[in-house]
N, C-alpha and C positions, 0 to 999 in steps of 0.2 A: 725856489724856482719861479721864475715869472710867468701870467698868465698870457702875456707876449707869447704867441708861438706862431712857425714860421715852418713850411715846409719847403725844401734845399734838392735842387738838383744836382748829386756830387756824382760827376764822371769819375774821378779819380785822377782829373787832370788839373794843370796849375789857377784856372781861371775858375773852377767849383770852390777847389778849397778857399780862395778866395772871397769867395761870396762867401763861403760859412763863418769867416772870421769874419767880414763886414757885419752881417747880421746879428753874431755875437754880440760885435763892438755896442751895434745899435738896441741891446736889450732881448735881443729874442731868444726863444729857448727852442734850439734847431731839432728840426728831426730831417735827417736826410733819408733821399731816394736814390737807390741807382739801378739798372737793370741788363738783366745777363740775357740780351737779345738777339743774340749769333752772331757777335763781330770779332772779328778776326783774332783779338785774344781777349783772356782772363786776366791778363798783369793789369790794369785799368779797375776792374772789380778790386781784386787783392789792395790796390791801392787806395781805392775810397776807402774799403773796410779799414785800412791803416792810419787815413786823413782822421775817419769817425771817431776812431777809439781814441787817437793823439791828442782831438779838439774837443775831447766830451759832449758829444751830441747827446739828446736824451735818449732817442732810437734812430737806426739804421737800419732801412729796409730795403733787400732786393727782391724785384720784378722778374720773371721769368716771362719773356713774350719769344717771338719767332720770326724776326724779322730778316733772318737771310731767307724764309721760308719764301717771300715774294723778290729778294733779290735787287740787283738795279742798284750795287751799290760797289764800291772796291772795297768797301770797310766790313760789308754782310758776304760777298761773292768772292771766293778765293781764286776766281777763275781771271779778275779783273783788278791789274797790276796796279797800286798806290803809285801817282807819280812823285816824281821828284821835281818836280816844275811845276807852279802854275799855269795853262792855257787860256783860252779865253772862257768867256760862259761859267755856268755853273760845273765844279769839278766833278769828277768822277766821285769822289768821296761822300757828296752830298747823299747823305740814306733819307728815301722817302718817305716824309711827312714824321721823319724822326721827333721833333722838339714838338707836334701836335699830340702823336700820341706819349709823349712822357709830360707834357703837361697835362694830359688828360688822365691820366692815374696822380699823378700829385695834386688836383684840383679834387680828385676822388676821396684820395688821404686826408685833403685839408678839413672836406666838409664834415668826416668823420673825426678829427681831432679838434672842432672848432675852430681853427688856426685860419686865420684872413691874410695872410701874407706866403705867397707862392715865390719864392728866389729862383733865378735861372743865371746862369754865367754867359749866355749871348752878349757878343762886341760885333757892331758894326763897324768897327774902325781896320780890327786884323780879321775881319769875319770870312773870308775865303770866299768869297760869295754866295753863302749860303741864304735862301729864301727865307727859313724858318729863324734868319738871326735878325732881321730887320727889326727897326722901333714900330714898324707898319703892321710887322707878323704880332708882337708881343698886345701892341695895343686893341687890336682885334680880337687875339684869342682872350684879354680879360673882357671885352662887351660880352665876348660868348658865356665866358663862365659865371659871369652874374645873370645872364638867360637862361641858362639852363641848369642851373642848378636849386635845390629848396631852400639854401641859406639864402641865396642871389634873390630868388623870388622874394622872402621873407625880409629882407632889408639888410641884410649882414653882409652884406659884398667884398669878394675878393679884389684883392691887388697882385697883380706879377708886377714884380721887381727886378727889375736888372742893372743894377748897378755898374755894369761893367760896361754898359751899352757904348758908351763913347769916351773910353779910356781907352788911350794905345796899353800893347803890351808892357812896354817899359814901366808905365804908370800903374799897374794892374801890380807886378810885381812889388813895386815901392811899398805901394797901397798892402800887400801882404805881408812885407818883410815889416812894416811898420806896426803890424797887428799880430807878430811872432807866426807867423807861418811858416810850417818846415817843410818846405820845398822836397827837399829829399823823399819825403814820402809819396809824391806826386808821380804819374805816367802822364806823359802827355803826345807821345808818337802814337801814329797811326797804326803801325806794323811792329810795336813792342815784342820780346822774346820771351819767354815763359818766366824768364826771370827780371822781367820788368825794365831790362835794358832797348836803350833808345836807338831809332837805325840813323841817327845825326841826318838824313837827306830826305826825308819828307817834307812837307809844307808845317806841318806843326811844330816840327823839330825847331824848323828853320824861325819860324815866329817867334817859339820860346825862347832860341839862345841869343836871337836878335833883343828881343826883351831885357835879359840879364847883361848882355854887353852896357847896351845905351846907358844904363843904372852903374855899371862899373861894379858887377857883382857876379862873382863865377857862380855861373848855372851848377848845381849839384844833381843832375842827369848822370846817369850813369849809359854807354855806351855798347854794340857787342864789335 
């Protein structure tokens, strides 16, 4: 095993398992993160745990935090309907300060595994308008994490990676199916069923299968 190590933010969705086969490809020895935060389902968890084991990660860890506890989300607050449409502005789906605090435990994990390399699956290309996807958010929060942390101070400075930053969907899948990623094992809908089926009319839905059309390669989603 390499001393390359790299900690991996895998949602359980098509654009995580992705980065953890990039980083594979590029030598690292992955430990992924994911976290069971109060969003609307667990098929998303079940999924990374299924990406983890399929892609041999070394460990696979989930975070227990509480983020419907403040709410302000469709994806944390069952009260507040996922659209089927984009509007204008930032959507309803956007959960606050999400991708701050999950790279703030993965920054946490790295320093304790020695690992210099933070992967995150953020695109600004199909990023839905999320704040926390920009190259502006990413490159910021690495100044911060060489500030404030003892590796950082000490000269061992982190890197967030994102790879996917400015890949369309289409390309993101190529870039997967090229590096044997099984799709199938993936959720990537907002409003998943307990049994991991996708509701085809969400915005994610809509990107993914937009994704696997363009490439000329049936999406393997499964539907309710």
């Amino acid at each position: 095993m390499t001393d390359k190590r790299a900690v991996i933010l895998l949602s359980g969705g098509l654009d995580s398992a992705t980065v953890v086969a990039m980083a594979q490809a590029d030598g690292y020895s992955c430990y992924t993160m994911s976290f069971d935060y109060g969003q609307r389902h667990r098929a998303e968890l079940d999924a990374a745990a299924r990406v983890a084991r399929d892609m041999g990660v070394v460990e696979h860890k989930v975070i227990g935090l509480n983020l419907d506890g403040i709410g302000g989300s469709a994806l944390t607050d069952s009260s507040i309907d996922v659209p089927e449409a984009l509007g204008e502005g930032i959507p309803v789906t956007y959960v606050p300060a999400r991708n701050t605090v999950f790279l703030s435990l993965a920054l946490g994990w790295a320093e304790v595994l020695q690992a210099r390399d933070i992967f995150i699956g953020v695109n600004a290309v199909d990023y839905s308008g999320y704040p926390d996807c920009r190259p502006e958010f990413v490159e910021a929060f690495e100044r911060m994490a060489n500030l404030a942390t003892k590796a950082g101070v000490e000269g061992q400075g982190f890197r967030i990676q994102a790879p996917l930053q400015n890949m369309s969907k289409a390309q993101i899948v190529q870039a997967g199916i090229a590096r044997g990623v099984d799709y199938s094992l993936t959720v990537s809908c907002y409003q998943a069923d307990d049994q991991g089926r996708a509701c085809r009319k969400c915005d994610s839905c809509r990107l993914r299968a937009d994704g696997f059309m363009a490439v000329g390669v049936e999406d393997p989603t499964r539907y309710f």
